[in-house]
C-alpha positions in Angstrom: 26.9 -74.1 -0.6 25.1 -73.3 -3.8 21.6 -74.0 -1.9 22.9 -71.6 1.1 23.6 -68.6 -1.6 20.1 -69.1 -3.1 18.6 -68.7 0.4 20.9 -65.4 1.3 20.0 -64.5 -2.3 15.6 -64.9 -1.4 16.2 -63.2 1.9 17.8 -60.4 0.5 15.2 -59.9 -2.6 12.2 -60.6 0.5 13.8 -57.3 2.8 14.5 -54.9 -0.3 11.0 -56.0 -1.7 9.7 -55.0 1.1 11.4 -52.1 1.6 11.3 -50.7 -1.8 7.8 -52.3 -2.7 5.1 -49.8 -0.5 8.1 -46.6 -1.4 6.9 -47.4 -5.0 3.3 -47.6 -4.9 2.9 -44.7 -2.7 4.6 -43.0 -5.7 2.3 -44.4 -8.1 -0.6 -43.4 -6.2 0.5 -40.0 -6.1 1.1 -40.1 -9.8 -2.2 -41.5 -10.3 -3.8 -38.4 -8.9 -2.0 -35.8 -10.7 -2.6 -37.5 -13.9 -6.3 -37.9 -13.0 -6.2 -33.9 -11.7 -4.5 -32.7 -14.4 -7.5 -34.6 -16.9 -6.7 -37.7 -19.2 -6.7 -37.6 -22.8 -9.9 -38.4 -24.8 -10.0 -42.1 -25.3 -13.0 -41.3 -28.1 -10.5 -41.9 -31.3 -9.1 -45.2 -29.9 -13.1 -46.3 -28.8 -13.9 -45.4 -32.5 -10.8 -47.8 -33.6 -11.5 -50.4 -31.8 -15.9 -50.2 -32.6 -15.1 -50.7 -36.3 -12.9 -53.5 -36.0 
C-alpha cells in the first residue's frame, strides 16, 4: 500500500511539475528582460574584491 502512495505521490509531483514548471520560467524570462532593460548594477566594486584576493 505504501509502494502504491509513493507512485500516486510521483505522478502527482510529474503533472504539477509540468504544469507549473514552463508557467515559472516564462516568468523568469520575462523578469530577466526587465532587469536587463532596466540596466544592472556595476559589478566593478565586487571585480575589484575579488582581483585583490
Amino acid at each position: 500500500m505504501k509502494v502504491v502512495a509513493e507512485i500516486v505521490a510521483a505522478v502527482i509531483l510529474l503533472i504539477s511539475g509540468s504544469y507549473i514548471a514552463p508557467k515559472m520560467i516564462e516568468k523568469f524570462k520575462k523578469e530577466s528582460f526587465v532587469h536587463i532593460h532596466k540596466g544592472l548594477p556595476s559589478i566593478e566594486k565586487f571585480s575589484r574584491t575579488m582581483a585583490n584576493e
